[in-house]
Every structure is written in structure tokens, then in C-alpha cells.
TIFIRO-469884 format. One record per residue (C-alpha): residue in one letter; residue number from 0; x, y, z. Coordinates in nm, 4 decimals, m for minus. Layout:
! residues N
REC  residuo  num  X  Y  Z
REC  A  NUM  X  Y  Z $
...
//
This chain:
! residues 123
REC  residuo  num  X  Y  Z
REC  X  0  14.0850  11.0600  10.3545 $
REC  X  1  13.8671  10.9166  10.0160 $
REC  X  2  13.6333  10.8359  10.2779 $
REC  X  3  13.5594  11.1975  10.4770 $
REC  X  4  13.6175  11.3326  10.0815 $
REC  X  5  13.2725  11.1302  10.0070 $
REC  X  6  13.1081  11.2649  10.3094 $
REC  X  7  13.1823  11.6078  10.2444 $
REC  X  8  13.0898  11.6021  9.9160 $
REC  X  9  12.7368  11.4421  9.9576 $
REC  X  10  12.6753  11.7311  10.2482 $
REC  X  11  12.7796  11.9805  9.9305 $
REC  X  12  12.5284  11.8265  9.6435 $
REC  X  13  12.3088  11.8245  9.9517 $
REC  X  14  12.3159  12.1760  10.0166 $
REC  X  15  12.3592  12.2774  9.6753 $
REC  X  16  11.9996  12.1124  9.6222 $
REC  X  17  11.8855  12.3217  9.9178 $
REC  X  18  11.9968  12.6110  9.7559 $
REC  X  19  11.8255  12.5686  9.4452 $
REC  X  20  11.4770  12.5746  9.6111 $
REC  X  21  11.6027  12.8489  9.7978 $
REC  X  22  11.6295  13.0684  9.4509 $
REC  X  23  11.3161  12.8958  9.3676 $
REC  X  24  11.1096  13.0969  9.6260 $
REC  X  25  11.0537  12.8263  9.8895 $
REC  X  26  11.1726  12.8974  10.2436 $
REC  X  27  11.4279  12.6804  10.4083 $
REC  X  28  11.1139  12.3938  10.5380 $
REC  X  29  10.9988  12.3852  10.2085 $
REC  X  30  11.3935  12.3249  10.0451 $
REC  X  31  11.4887  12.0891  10.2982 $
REC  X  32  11.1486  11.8670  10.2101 $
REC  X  33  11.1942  11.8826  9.8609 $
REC  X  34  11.5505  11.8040  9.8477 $
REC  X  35  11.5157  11.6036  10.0858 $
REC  X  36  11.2696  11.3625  9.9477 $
REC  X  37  11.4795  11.3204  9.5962 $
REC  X  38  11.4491  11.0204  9.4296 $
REC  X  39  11.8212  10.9965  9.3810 $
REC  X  40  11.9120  11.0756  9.7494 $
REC  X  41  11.8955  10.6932  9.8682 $
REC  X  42  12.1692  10.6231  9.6462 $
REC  X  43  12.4410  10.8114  9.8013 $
REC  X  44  12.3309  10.7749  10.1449 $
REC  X  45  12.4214  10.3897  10.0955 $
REC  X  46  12.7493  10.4594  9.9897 $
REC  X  47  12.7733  10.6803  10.3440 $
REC  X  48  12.6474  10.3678  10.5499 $
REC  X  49  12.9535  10.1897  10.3745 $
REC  X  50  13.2138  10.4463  10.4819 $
REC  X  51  13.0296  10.5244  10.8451 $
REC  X  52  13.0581  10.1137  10.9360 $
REC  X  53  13.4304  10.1596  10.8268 $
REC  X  54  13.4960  10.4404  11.0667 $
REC  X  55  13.2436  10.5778  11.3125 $
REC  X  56  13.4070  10.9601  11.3579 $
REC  X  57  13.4056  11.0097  11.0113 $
REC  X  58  12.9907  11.0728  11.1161 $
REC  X  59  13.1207  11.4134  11.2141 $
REC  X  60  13.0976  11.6176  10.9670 $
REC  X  61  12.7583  11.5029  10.9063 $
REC  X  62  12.6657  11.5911  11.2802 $
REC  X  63  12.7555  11.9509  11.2289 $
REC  X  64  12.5822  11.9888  10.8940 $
REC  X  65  12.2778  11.8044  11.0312 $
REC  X  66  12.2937  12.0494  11.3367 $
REC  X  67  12.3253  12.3539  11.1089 $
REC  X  68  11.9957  12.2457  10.9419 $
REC  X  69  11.8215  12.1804  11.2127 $
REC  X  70  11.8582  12.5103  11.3167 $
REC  X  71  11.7602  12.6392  11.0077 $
REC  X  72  11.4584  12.4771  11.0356 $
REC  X  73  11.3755  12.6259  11.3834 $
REC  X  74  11.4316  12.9658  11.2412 $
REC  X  75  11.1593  12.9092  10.9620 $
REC  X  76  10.9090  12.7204  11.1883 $
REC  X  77  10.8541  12.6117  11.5694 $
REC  X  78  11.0742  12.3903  11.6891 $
REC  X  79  10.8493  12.1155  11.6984 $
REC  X  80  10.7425  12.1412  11.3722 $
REC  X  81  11.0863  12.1950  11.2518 $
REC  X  82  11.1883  11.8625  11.4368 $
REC  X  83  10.8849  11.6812  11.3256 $
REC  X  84  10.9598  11.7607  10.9624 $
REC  X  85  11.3289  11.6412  11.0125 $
REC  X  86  11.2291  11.3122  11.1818 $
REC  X  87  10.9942  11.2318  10.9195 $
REC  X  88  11.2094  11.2639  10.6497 $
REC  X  89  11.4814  11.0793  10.8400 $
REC  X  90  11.2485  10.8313  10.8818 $
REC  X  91  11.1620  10.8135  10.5324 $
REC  X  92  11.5374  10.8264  10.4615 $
REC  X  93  11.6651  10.5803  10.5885 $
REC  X  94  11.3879  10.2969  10.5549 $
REC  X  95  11.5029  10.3673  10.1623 $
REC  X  96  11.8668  10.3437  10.2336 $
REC  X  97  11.8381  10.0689  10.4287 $
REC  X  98  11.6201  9.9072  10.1927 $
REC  X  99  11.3437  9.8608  10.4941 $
REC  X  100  10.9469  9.8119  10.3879 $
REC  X  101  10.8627  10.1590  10.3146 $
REC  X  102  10.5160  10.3139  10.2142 $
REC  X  103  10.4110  10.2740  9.8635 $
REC  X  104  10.5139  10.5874  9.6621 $
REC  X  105  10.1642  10.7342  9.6659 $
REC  X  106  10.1843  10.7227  10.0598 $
REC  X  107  10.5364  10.8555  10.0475 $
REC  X  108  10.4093  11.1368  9.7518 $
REC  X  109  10.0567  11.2450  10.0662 $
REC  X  110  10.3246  11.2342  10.3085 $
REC  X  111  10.5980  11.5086  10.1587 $
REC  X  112  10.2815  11.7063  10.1150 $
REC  X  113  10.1590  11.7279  10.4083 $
REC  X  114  10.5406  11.7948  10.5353 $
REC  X  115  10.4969  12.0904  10.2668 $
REC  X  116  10.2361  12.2081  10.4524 $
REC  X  117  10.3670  12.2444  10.7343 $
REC  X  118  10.6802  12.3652  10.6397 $
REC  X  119  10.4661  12.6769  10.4646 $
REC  X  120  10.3725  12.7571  10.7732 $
REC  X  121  10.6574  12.9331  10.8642 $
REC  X  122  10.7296  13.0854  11.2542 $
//
């Protein structure tokens, strides 16, 4: 369907992003903050809320690619670390998507930072 189609080719420019950082030296912590954290990410997410509310199991896809990272996290840093990096930026995510009170950008600028941090630190 148009619908999975959009899905599955958000989790592509996704990845794609993550592989650019990859080439750029960073580990897979350090990619998944910085592409995660994109100013033009929000934009495409909303568009996913859209076809989600339409139908629920089209979240699969997204499950399994949001599984695969998270395991790619945990083989760059402890599990907790990798978890607390991906709940952050989740956090910071979707407050934008949803168009929630979020930080000022200075706040959200320290916090990717300090998620860089930690991601250098890697297991």
C-alpha cells in the first residue's frame, strides 16, 4: 500500500542518514544522535502519525527497524546507556512531531551534546 510505501521509505532516508555519519567516522551512538536530532526529521514523522492513526499494523515495519537499532546501540554502548540515548531522543522526537512544548533550541542543542557524550563512550 501508498501508506506502508511511506513508512518504508522514511526508515530508508533514515538509515541512509545513519550511514552517512557512519563514513563520517562516528560510531553507531554518535550516527543515531546526529541523525536523529535533524532539523528536518519532525516533518516526516507527522506524515507517519497520519498513516499510523489510519492503520495501526502498518507500525510494523517501524518496530523491526526500531528493534534493529536498538540493538545496534547496545553493541556500541551498555545497554542502559544505549536505551537512555534512544529514550531521549524519542522523547525529543516526538514532543516536535506532536507539536508538544519542547525545550528552547539551546536546551535541545546542551542536550544532543551531552547524548554525544555518552554515545563516545562506547562499550
Amino acid at each position: 500500500s501508498l501508506m506502508l510505501a511511506l513508512i518504508e521509505a522514511s526508515c530508508r532516508v533514515f538509515d541512509r542518514q545513519l550511514e552517512r555519519q557512519l563514513k563520517r567516522g562516528k560510531n553507531f551512538a554518535e550516527a543515531f544522535v546526529v541523525a536523529s536530532t535533524r532539523d528536518d526529521s519532525a516533518h516526516a514523522a507527522r506524515a507517519l502519525i497520519a498513516v499510523v492513526a489510519h492503520d495501526p499494523a502498518l507500525l510494523e515495519p517501524l518496530r523491526l527497524r526500531y528493534a534493529a537499532w536498538q540493538k545496534r546501540l547496545e553493541t556500541t554502548l551498555d545497554a542502559d546507556e544505549a536505551a537512555l540515548i534512544r529514550f531521549a531522543i524519542d522523547g525529543i522526537w516526538f514532543s516536535q512531531i506532536l507539536q508538544l512544548p519542547t525545550p528552547r533550541k539551546a536546551v535541545v542543542e546542551k542536550m544532543q551534546k551531552k547524548l554525544l557524550k555518552i554515545a563516545q563512550r562506547s562499550a
